[in-house]
C-alpha positions as CSV (number, residue, x, y, z in Angstrom):
1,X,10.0,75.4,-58.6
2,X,10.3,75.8,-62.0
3,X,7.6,75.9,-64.7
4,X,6.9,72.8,-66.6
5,X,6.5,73.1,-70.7
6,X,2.6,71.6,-70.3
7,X,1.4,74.2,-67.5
8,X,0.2,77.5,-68.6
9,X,1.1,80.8,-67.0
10,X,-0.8,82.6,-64.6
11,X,-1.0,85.4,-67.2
12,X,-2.0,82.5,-70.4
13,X,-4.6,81.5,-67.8
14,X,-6.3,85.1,-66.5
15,X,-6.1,85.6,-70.8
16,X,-8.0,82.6,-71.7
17,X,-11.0,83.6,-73.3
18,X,-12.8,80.7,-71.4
19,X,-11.7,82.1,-67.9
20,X,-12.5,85.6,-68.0
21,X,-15.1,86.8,-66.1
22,X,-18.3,87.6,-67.5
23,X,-19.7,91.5,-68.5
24,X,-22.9,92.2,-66.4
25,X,-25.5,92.8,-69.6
26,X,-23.0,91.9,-72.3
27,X,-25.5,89.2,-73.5
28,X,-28.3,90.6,-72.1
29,X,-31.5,89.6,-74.0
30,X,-34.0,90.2,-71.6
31,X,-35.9,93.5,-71.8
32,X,-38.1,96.0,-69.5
33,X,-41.9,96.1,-70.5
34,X,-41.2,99.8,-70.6
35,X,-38.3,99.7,-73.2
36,X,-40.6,97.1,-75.3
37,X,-43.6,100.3,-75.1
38,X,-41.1,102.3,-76.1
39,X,-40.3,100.8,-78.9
40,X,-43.8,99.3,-79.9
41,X,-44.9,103.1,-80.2
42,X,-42.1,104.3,-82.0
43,X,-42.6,101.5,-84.6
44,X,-46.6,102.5,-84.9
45,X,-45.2,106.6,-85.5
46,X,-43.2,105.5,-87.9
47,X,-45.3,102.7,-89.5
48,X,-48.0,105.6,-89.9
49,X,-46.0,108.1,-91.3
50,X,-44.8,105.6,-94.3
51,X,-49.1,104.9,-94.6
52,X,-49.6,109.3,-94.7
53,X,-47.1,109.1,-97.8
């Protein structure tokens, strides 16, 4: 059966940026309470350093 001009390949389709599969974390914007220590505390080092000046 031959292809017809207004279907799309199975290679067009799998390349479609609307039907690949989406990257575990890629848009991740959720964080850990730990990471969100971490970086409270390095923030408070650095904000007193810039104060010791």
């Amino acid at each position: 059966m031959p292809n017809s001009d207004h279907q799309a390949t199975k290679a067009e389709a799998q390349s479609t940026e609307l039907n690949k599969l989406p990257v575990p974390g890629q848009e991740d914007t959720e964080f850990s309470a730990e990471e969100a220590a971490e970086a409270f505390q390095e923030n408070q080092s650095s904000s007193s350093k810039s104060q010791d000046q």
